[in-house]
Phi, psi and omega in degrees: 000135160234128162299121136287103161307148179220127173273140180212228169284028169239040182288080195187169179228358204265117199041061199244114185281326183299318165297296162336314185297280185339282174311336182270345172297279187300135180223046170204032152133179170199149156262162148236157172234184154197146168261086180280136189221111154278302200311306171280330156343298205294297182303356166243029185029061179291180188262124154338318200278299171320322213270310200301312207313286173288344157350278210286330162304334186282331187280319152324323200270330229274292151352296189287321185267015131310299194289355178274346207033087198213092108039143163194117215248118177260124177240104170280130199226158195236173194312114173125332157018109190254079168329298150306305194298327193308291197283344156274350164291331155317315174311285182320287171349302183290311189112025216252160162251014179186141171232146190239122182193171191246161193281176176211133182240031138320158173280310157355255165334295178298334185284325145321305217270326155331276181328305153304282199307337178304329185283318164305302182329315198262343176241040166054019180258148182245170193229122159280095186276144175209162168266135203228309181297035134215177204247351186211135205279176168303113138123021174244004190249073177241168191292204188267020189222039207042357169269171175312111189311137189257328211246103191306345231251308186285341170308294197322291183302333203270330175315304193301337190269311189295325194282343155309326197262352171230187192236105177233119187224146167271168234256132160309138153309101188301179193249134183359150160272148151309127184273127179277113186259104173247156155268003187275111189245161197263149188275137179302103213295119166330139164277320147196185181272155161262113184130354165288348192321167170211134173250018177273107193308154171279348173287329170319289201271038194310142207241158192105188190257327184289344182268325190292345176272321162325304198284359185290309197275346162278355182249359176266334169292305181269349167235329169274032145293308172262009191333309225237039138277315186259026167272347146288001207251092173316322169259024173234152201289040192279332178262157191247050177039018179320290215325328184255020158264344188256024205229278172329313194088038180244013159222175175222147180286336152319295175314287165320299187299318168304331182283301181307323191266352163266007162285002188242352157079067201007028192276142178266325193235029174202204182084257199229122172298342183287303128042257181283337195270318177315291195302321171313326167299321181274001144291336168320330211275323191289325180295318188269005156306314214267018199247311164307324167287318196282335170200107173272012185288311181314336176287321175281020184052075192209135166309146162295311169277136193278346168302328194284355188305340198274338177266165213267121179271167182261173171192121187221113194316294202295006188244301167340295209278329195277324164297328186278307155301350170063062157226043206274356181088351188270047194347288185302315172319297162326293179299340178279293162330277158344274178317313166322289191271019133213038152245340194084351194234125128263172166291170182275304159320303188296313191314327199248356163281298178327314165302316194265005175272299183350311187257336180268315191302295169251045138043039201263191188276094164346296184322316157263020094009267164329305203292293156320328192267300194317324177272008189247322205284140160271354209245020206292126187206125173277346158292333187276290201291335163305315204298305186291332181299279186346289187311318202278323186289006203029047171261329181308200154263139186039080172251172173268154163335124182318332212262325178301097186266141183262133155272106194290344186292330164317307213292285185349282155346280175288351196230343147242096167270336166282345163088010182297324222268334209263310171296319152028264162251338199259062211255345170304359173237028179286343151299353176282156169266159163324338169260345141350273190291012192257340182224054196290002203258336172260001219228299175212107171272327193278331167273350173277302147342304180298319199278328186101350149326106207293126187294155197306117133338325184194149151311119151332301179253022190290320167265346160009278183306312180287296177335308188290320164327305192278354172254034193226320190272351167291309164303348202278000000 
């Protein structure tokens, strides 16, 4: 039999279950594809900086799967596309009897990937569906009374037990291929798009599997031991910058999670805190994966809690636009906003500040929220990134309390007490002292005027009131 692999959000050759599958299957050769759709980019707003990101992965993989002698055929597509037929003519093209590939649990995407396989089926050809993007699939974790988990906490034990309960190792590098004489030729992989620019360096973001495995085994030797003291801390190196090789698929959630538990002596929920607190995130991750299978409404820009659909948000252009440029009068905000738009990466800690002034402060709608970060972010994921706007909006699964508002100047205080993070991006307060910079328009309003610091956007507790109102009144 000879196979296609379809490359998605898996750009690696290195634990990749679809290929592996493939490769130990087919004994008459493996293809790769990939599909490039600017056209689906736009409409899901992907970030120009993400887009240039996988670019430069697609030239990586194409270089790794050289070394397989594995053929990778890039295919540009143009909007409107009839996408099953596309991939069973590729088939047909190839000479292949079976496509291989890993899921996506968008509504979109799976409602594509249905489709094709329905179509194969249906033209005797066969299709391997596999779960890759998590490390435990979406929809096998369910409670004793069968349903889908809602509650991050009890998902977490039924995760930690079902994954005790298997042998999860990652998938062998397959081994060189039967070399394939195709006639089939690849559209020539872009250096970027037009509608894609980016001014985000690229050196921020070194690409492949081999810098994602780098930068894994430097932050589990030097930092993850201490995650979860300094991962809150914005100006300290505390995190490991994963998210956009795991976004991408230049890493596997595998990988990551196996590398933390055997420096942790295979313990999941106990050992070293730093550790047990790191693997908890990468369940954070699994959980809002299984949450798209579990309410696909989320995919459709619609709250997980759906009462909350009611409620009537404020809007003001000139506040929007001043949140987006990081200029809200909010240092840590600002600073946050900032690092976004010239790095493509915020902090984690910052993502939930940032969010709840948004939603709580200025009460504005989450969705743009939402929307922005998706266009902005290289770590850019609609599950990761829904979950989190969802949580800081309390519209979400497991949220916060309506009633809980982040004070950014507290957040500051504490969580940049020295203003390095803030000075930064901020260098116009480099006139402040450390007790200073976190309010500087209350603190020295006149050197905050001279310097061109911008005055506070919104009263910190000016809605306070309306805000709990319009959610006390959607709950009633």
């Amino acid at each position: 039999m000879r196979g296609i692999v379809w490359f998605r959000e898996d750009l690696r050759t290195i634990d990749n279950k679809a290929l592996h599958h493939a490769a130990k299957q087919c004994d008459d050769g493996v293809i790769a594809i990939y599909l490039l759709d600017p056209a689906m980019w736009k409409k899901h707003d992907v970030a120009a900086c993400k887009v240039n990101f996988l670019l430069r992965g697609l030239a990586k993989l194409k270089e790794n799967l050289a070394k397989l002698t594995i053929h990778f055929i890039v295919v540009k597509i143009d909007e409107g596309a009839n996408i099953p037929e596309l991939i069973r003519g590729l088939l047909t093209d190839c000479k292949a009897q079976a496509l291989f590939f890993n899921r996506q649990y968008e509504y979109d995407e799976l409602s594509r990937d249905q489709a094709v396989q329905q179509l194969l089926a249906k033209n005797a050809l066969e299709s391997f569906a596999f779960d890759d993007k998590v490390i435990l699939a979406p929809g096998t974790i369910k409670n004793l009374q069968g349903q889908d988990y809602q509650i991050f906490t009890a998902y977490k034990q039924a995760w930690l037990k079902h994954f005790r309960e298997q042998t999860i190792k990652p998938y062998p590098t397959p081994k060189a291929q039967k070399f394939i004489e195709i006639a089939l030729k690849s559209y020539p992989i872009p250096e970027k798009l037009p509608g894609f620019e980016t001014t985000i360096d690229p050196d921020l973001w070194p690409i492949g599997q081999e810098a994602a495995l780098r930068r894994l085994h430097r932050f589990v030797d030097n930092s993850l031991f201490q995650y979860h003291e300094i991962r809150d801390f914005p100006a300290q190196d505390g995190t490991s910058k994963l998210s956009p090789y795991l976004a991408a698929g230049m890493i596997s959630p595998r990988q990551c999670f196996l590398s933390a538990l055997e420096v942790n002596n295979n313990e999941m929920d106990s050992g070293n805190q730093g550790a047990t607190t790191w693997l908890t995130e990468l369940i954070w991750r699994e959980f809002y994966q299984h949450i798209l299978i579990a309410a696909p409404r989320v995919s459709k820009h619609q709250a997980y809690q759906q009462n909350t659909d009611k409620i009537r948000w404020d809007f003001n252009k000139n506040q929007l636009q001043a949140w987006q440029e990081g200029q809200t009068g909010y240092p840590i905000i600002d600073a946050a906003m900032r690092q976004l738009n010239t790095t493509g990466w915020m902090h984690n800690r910052l993502r939930m500040v940032v969010a709840m002034f948004l939603t709580k402060n200025l009460f504005f709608d989450w969705r743009l929220g939402e929307k922005y970060f998706i266009s902005h972010l290289i770590d850019g994921d609609l599950a990761a990134n829904n979950g989190g706007w969802q949580w800081s909006a309390s519209t979400g699964t497991d949220s916060a309390p309506y009633f809980r508002i982040f004070n950014p100047v507290r957040q500051s205080e504490r969580f940049d007490p020295e203003g390095k993070f803030i000075l930064q991006y901020c260098p116009e307060l480099k006139g402040f002292d450390k007790k200073s910079i976190h309010d500087p328009h209350t603190s020295l309003p006149l050197i905050a005027e001279l310097q061109g610091y911008p005055y506070p956007i919104v009263a910190l507790r000016s809605k306070r009131e309306k805000v709990i109102a319009a959610y006390k009144k959607v709950s009633a």
